[in-house]
C-alpha positions, -999 to 999 in steps of 0.1 A, spaced: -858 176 -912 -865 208 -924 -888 215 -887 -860 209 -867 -837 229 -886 -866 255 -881 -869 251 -845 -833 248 -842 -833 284 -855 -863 296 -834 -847 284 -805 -811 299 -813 -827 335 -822 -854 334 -789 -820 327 -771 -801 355 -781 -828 380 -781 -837 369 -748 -812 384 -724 -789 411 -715 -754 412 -715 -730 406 -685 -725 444 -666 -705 459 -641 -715 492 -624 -693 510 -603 -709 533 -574 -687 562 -561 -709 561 -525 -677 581 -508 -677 619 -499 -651 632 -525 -644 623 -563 -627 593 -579 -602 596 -605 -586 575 -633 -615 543 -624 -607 509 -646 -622 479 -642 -606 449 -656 -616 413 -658 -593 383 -648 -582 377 -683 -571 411 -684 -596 431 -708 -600 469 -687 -626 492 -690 -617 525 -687 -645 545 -669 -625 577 -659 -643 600 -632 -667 593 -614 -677 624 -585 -695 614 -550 -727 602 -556 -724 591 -588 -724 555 -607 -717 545 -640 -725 505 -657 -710 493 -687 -709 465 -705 -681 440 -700 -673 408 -725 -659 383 -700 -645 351 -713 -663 327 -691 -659 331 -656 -638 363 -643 -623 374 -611 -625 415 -612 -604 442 -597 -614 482 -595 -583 506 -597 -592 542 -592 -575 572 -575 -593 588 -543 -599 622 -536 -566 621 -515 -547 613 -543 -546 577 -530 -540 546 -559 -563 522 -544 -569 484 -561 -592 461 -549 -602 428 -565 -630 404 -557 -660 402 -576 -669 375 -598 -686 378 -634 -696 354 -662 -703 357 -695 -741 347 -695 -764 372 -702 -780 395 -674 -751 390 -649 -748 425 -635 -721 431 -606 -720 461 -586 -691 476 -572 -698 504 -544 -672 524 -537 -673 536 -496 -665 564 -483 -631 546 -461 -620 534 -494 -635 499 -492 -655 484 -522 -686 462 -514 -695 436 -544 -726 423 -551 -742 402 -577 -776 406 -592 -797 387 -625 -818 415 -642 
């Protein structure tokens, strides 16, 4: 009994050293600045990321509760509100989504396992 409690544990801590955590990085690939950039998930948790000027990216980590739609909110260098959803993030570890932010306003999304 006291194996399988062992492996049990092995196999628990091996687990949860093992991968990442869930990510979302937002790329500003436009010409001009973006202001006041959130992400939040479908459940409603936001992440604040603020600024982001042309060129730039920024990834942080995000706690989703399962699966989670995603929308990106951000002010263009026009003064433009702009919020676009789409996306799709889990909780599992290594899920990274990228959101790239072009220069006509649109957002590509794109899902990748590091």
């Amino acid at each position: 009994m006291k194996a399988v409690i062992r492996i049990l544990l092995l196999a628990v801590l091996l687990t949860s050293c093992s991968g990442g955590y869930p990510r979302v990085t937002v790329v500003n690939a436009g010409g001009g600045p973006l202001s006041q950039v959130v992400v939040t998930l479908e459940e409603g948790t936001s992440y604040t990321i603020g600024n982001l000027d042309a060129g730039e990216e920024t990834t942080i980590v995000v706690e989703p509760r399962g699966e989670s739609d995603v929308t990106l909110d951000y002010t263009d260098d026009s003064g433009e509100t702009r919020s676009v959803s789409g996306g799709y993030i889990e909780e599992v570890g290594d899920y990274h989504l990228i959101l790239t932010v072009r220069g006509d306003g649109g957002v590509d999304f794109e899902n990748t396992f590091d």
